[in-house]
C-alpha positions in Angstrom: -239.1 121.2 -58.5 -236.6 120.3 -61.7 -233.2 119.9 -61.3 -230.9 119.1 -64.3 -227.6 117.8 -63.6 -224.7 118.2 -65.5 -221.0 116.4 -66.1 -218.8 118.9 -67.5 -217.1 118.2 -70.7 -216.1 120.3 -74.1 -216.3 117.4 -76.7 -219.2 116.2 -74.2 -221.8 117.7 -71.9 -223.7 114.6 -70.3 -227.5 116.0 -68.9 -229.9 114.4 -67.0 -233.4 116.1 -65.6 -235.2 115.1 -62.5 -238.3 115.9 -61.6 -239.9 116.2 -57.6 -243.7 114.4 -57.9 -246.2 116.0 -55.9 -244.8 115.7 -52.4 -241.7 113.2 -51.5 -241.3 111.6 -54.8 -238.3 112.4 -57.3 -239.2 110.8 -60.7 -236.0 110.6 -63.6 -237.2 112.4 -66.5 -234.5 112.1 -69.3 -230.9 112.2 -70.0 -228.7 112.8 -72.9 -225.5 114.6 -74.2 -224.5 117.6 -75.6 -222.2 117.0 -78.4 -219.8 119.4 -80.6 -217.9 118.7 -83.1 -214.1 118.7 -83.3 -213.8 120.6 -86.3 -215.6 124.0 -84.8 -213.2 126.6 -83.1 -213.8 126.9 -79.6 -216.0 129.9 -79.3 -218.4 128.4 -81.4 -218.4 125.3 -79.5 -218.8 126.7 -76.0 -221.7 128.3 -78.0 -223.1 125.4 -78.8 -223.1 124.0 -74.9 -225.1 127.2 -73.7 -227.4 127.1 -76.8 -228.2 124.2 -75.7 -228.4 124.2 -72.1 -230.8 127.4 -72.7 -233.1 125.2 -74.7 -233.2 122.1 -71.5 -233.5 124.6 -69.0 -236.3 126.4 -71.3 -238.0 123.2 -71.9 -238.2 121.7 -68.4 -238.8 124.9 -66.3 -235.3 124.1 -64.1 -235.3 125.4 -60.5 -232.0 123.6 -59.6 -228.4 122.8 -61.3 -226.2 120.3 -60.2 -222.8 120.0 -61.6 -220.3 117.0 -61.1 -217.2 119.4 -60.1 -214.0 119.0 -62.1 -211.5 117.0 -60.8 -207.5 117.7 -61.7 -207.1 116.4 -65.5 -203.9 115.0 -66.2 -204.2 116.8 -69.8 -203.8 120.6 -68.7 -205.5 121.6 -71.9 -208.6 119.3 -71.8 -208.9 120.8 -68.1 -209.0 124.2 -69.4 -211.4 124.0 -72.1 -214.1 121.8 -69.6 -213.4 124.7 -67.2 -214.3 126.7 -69.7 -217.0 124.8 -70.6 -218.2 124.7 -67.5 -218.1 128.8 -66.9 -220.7 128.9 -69.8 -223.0 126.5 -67.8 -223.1 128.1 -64.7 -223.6 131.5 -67.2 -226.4 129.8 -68.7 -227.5 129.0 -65.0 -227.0 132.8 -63.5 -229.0 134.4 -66.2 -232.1 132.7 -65.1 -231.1 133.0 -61.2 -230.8 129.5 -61.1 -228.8 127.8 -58.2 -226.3 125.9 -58.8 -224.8 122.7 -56.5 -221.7 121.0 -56.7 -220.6 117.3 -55.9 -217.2 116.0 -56.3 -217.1 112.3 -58.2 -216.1 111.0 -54.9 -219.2 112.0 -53.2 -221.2 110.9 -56.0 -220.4 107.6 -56.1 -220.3 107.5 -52.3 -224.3 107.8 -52.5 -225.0 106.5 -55.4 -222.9 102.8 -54.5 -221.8 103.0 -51.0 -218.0 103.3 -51.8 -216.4 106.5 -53.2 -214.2 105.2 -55.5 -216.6 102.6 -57.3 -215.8 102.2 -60.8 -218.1 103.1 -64.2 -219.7 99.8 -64.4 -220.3 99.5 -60.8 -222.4 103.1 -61.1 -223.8 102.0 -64.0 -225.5 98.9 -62.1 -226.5 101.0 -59.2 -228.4 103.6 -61.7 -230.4 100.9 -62.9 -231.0 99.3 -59.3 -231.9 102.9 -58.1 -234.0 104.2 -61.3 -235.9 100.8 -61.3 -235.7 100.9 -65.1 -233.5 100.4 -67.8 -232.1 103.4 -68.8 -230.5 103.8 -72.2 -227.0 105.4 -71.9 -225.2 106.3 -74.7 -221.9 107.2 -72.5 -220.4 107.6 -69.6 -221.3 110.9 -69.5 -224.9 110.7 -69.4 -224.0 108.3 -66.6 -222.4 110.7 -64.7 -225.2 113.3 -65.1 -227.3 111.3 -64.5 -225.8 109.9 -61.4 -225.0 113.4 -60.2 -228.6 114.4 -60.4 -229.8 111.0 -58.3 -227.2 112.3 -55.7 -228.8 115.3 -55.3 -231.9 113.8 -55.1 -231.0 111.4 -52.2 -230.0 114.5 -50.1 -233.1 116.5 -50.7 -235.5 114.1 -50.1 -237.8 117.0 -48.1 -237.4 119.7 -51.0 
């Protein structure tokens, strides 16, 4: 089984892929982001999100997307677009019947470090104790995703 997890964003799209080994192991695969540029209008970047979610799902045959679910932004119209943002994922997800799951940020750092309202660097840490490698992360982002992803993995141990 692959799962690819996903933290919503419009400037932003952190991924992360996971991968279930033979029969009880889940193995990290990779991580990265998504990134569009400022300058493009706003079709053309939600474009770019789903052309390039197509090509990760494409590329590692995903049975599973999770997605860190938005949480009230204080900036109405940064909420908006990563809703939008979001719609195109779960698009890109429902045209190759693949389910999606959700996990709030509070439940995600409630498995991942034990306390639901851990900061960044304390997830951070807890990645690396849980991975058992040093993963490069080039934002919090990719954090997130990939702690979203590790989340789901903890639950479905018996996938």
């Amino acid at each position: 089984m692959h799962v690819l997890s996903l933290d919503p964003g419009f400037e932003k799209v952190g991924y992360a892929v996971f991968d279930k080994e033979s029969c009880s192991v889940w193995k990290y695969c990779c991580s990265g982001l998504i990134k569009t540029a400022k300058t493009l209008p706003l079709e053309k970047r939600l474009n770019q999100i789903y052309t390039e979610l197509q090509k990760i799902i494409a590329a590692n045959s995903i049975d599973m997307i999770v997605i860190e679910q938005l949480f009230l932004f204080k900036n109405q119209k940064t909420f908006i677009q990563v809703a939008q943002a979001q719609g195109v994922m779960m698009l890109a997800a429902s045209e190759k019947d693949i389910p999606i799951k959700f996990f709030t940020p509070l439940q995600i750092k409630e498995m991942i470090t034990g306390y639901g309202n851990s900061d960044k660097k304390g997830v951070h840490k807890m990645l690396k104790y849980w991975l058992k490698q040093d993963v490069e992360v080039a934002d919090d982002d990719q954090s997130d995703a990939i702690a979203a992803g590790l989340a789901f993995c903890f639950l479905n141990q018996n996938l």
